[in-house]
C-alpha positions, 0 to 999 in steps of 0.5 A: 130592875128590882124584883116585884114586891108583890112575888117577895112577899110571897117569899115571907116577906112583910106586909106593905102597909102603902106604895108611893111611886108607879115606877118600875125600880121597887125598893122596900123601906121600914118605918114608923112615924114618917109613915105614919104621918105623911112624911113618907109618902111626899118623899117617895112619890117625889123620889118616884118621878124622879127615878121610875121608883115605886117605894113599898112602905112597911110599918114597923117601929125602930127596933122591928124595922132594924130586925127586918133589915138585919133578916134581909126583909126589907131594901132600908129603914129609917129609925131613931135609935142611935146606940142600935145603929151603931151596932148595926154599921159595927157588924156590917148588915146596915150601910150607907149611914145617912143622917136625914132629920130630927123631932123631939119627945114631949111627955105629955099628961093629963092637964091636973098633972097629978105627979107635978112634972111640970116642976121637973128639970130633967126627963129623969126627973119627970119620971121619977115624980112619975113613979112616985105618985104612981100616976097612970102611964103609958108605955108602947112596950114595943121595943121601938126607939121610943120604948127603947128611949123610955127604958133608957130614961127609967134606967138613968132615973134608978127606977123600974117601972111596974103595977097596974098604974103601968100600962103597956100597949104594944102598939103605935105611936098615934094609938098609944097616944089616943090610949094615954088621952082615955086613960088620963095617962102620962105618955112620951109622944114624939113631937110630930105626932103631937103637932099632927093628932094632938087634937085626937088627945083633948084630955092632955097637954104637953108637960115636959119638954126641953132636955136634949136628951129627948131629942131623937135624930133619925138616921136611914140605912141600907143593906149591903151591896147585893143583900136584898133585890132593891137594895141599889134603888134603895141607896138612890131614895136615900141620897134624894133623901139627904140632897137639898131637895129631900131636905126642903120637903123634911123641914117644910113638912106640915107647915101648911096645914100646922103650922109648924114642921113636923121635923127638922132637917139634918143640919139641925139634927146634927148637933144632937147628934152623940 
């Protein structure tokens, strides 16, 4: 049996954003958007029936949430950030490995678009218009896969942003979108999040969309074998998780009251996949 969360966190461990389940085999899982949105709590309570589980759910963007595994914090994570993964599974503090899904960016704008990138043909592309009219734009600045996606985006543009049309929130996704949507600023949203809370967002529209680049495939890792309490319940969320019934909740998530799915299933994600 997992050791209480509730004693854990009293051993430093991270605050508990929400818990799903009422079983009695606790694992942790670090998480932005899935959490943030929904997705997260179907799948751990679904899970939670099934395998006497209780999921305790911890908010944290990409970056954070590979640092909390990497520190032993937490049983698992689900992120976006292929090239950090990589690193993670190539020094042995991440396993289990499990392609579960996909959405995309979206940049998104005021509807004047100042800096015209509806015009552009790359993700690049629309930056550097960006940049060049030094038109109000919002960065999370938070080292999440969305921040480290942006930088990667400036850094094959030529560019490094900065100056007061730069502005950074060190915050989530649906806050740092309600920012762009008061500044009247450009901001790269994931899709989910735009098909979720576009209407907290009345000033902008989707602007830029379609490089495969801005495709981000989401992967779930565990710790290793004996590395933290829950670790082994943990590696049983994510085989639900990639089985085909943690799959059909994933493709089908927010159909009903989007509808559009917020994600698309592995199957999908694959071919994105570098």
């Amino acid at each position: 049996m997992a050791i209480s969360f509730s004693m854990a966190h009293a051993q430093n461990f991270p605050k508990i954003e929400a818990s799903y389940g009422s079983g009695t085999q606790e694992f942790s899982l670090a998480t932005g958007s899935p959490g943030e949105l929904g997705l997260l709590k179907l799948l751990g309570e679904e899970f939670g029936k099934k395998e006497n589980a209780r999921m305790n759910w911890v908010k944290a963007g990409s970056g954070a949430s590979l640092n909390l595994l990497k520190n032993k914090q937490v049983d698992m994570i689900m992120v976006h950030a292929p090239s950090a993964v990589n690193k993670a599974i190539s020094e042995g503090w991440a396993v289990n490995r499990t392609l579960i899904g996909s959405n995309e960016f979206y940049i998104v704008g005021p509807k004047s678009d100042p800096a015209k990138i509806r015009s552009a043909i790359s993700g690049s592309d629309a930056y550097k218009k960006i940049f060049e009219a030094k038109a109000n734009f919002i960065s999370r600045g938070d080292k999440s896969g969305t921040h480290v996606k942006e930088m990667d985006i400036w850094g094959s543009a030529g560019l490094v942003p900065g100056g007061s049309w730069y502005i950074v929130t060190n915050d989530f996704m649906t806050a740092s979108l309600i920012r762009a949507n008061k500044e009247q600023a450009y901001f790269m949203t994931d899709s989910s999040t735009w098909v979720a809370e576009k209407t907290l967002a009345p000033n902008l529209e989707i602007l830029f969309r379609g490089d495969k680049f801005l495709v981000n495939t989401y992967d779930a890792l565990a710790a290793p074998e004996g590395a933290t309490s829950g670790r082994n319940t943990a590696v049983n969320f994510i085989k639900f998780v990639a089985s085909e019934a943690g799959q059909k909740i994933i493709r089908e998530y927010g159909k009903s009251q989007y509808k559009e799915s917020l994600y698309n299933d592995a199957v999908y994600a694959k071919q994105y996949v570098y």
